[in-house]
C-alpha positions, 0 to 999 in steps of 0.5 A, a space after each residue: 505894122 507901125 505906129 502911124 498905122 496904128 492910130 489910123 486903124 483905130 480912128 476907123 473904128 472911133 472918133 478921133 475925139 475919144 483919144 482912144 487911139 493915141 492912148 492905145 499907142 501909148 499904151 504899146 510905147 509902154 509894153 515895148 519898153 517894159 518888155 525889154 526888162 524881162 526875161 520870161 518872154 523872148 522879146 528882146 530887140 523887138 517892138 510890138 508892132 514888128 510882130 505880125 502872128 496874132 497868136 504870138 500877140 495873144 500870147 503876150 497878152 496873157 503873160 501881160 494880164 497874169 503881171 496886172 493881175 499880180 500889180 492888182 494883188 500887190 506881187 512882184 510884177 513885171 512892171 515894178 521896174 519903172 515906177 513912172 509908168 502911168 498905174 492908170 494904164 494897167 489898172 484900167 487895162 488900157 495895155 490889155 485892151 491896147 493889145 487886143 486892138 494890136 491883134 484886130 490891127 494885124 488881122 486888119 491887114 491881112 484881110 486888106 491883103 485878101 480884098 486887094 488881091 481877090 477880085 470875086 466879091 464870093 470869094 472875097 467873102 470865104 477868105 475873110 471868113 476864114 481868115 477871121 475863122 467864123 466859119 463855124 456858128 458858135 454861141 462861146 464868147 471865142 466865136 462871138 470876139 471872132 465874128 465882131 471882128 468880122 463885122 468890124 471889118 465888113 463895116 470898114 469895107 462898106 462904108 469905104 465902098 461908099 466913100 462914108 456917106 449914106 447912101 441915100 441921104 449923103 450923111 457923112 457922119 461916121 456915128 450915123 453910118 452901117 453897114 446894112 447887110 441886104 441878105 441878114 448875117 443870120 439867114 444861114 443859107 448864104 452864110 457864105 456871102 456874110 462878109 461879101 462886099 455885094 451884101 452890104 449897103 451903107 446907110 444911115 440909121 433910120 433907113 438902116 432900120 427901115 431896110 432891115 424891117 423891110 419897110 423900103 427896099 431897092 430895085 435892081 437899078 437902085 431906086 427906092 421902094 416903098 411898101 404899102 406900110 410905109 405908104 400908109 404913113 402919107 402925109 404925116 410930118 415926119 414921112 414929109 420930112 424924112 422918107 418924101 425925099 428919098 421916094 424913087 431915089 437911087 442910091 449913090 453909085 459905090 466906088 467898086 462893089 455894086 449891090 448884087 442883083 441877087 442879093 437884092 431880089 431876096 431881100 425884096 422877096 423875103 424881107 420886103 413887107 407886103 402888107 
């Protein structure tokens, strides 16, 4: 991990306007040379970023939460050391949150590992769910914290299948854009397939949602399809306007991974409105 990877992980998932990356960045510049100060922790010589265990960055985590905390409750503090240190950076937790990125950052790496060198988009799909260890189903906050990441990933790996353009319409916004699962995350009979490059489509959000509610759906040569309830709409302004010009329409050709097949007679099955 380095710095410049860093911020380029973090604009992923944000607008490079929102700042958050590069105060993130900051952020670790400052732990890096607070931790240098301290002896509670072995950590000299090292930069955070030349830590690739997650669970050690956990760990440094907490010990940076419990020294907030004591900055917070006016006690003795790691932070003490240096008092240019922006309070603004620990009193928003900006460092915490900072580390938390950190660790999505490292596991982001190792997943980029697993989509490189596993050509079974399946299998694909069991190794990152490992990985981010959301193979069992839980309602804890751990499991929840586990399975955004994974969806954050899945996301990633979606929208960059599709060059970040909507599928349909092109939209290249990245606001705009999800990754729409075409077999839902919540069907427990393919919880295998969660994470499976194949099971996802990217798409704006209007038609996102018109997916997922099974107003439109795709054959197996990618057009669009209707249903009776979206047709029923005919003639009025916005279905002119926003579903005409996509009638028949393919989607556009992904750079590696096709929708499956399977994946999508499922959804025409047991999502797709027949009404």
């Amino acid at each position: 991990m380095d710095r410049l990877g860093f911020i380029k992980f973090n604009t992923r998932f944000s607008t490079e306007k929102s700042g958050k990356a590069s105060s993130y960045a900051r952020a670790i510049a400052i732990l890096d040379d607070v931790l240098q100060h301290q002896n509670e922790i072995v950590f000299s010589g090292k930069s955070l970023y030349e830590i690739s265990d997650p669970d050690e960055i956990e760990k440094i985590l907490d010990f940076v939460n419990r020294e907030v905390g004591k900055l917070k409750n006016g006690k003795p503090n790691i932070f003490d050391y240096d008092k240019n240190i922006p309070q603004s950076y620990l009193l928003k937790n900006f460092c915490s949150a900072a580390l938390n990125s950190l660790i999505e950052y490292s596991q982001f790496e190792t997943a980029e590992i697993i989509v490189a060198e596993e050509t079974n988009p399946h299998l694909i799909s069991t190794k990152l769910m490992a990985h981010y260890d959301i193979t069992k189903e839980g309602e804890d906050v751990i499991y929840e914290a586990k399975r955004r990441k994974g969806q954050n990933y899945f996301r990633f790996m979606v929208l960059d299948n599709y060059g970040s353009r909507c599928a349909l319409t092109g939209i290249d916004i990245p606001e705009l854009l999800l990754a729409s699962h075409i077999i839902p995350w919540s069907d427990k009979k393919h919880k295998s397939d969660r994470l499976n490059p194949c099971n996802g489509i990217c798409l704006s959000a209007l038609y996102d949602k018109a997916f997922d509610k099974g107003l439109i759906t795709f054959k197996d040569d990618l057009t669009a399809l209707f249903s009776n309830k979206l047709e029923a709409n005919v003639g009025k302004e916005y279905f002119k306007q926003y579903f005409e010009p996509i009638r028949n329409k393919k989607l556009i050709t992904p750079r590696k991974y096709l929708p499956s097949p399977e994946f999508l007679e499922w959804h025409r099955d047991c999502i797709f409105s027949k009404e």
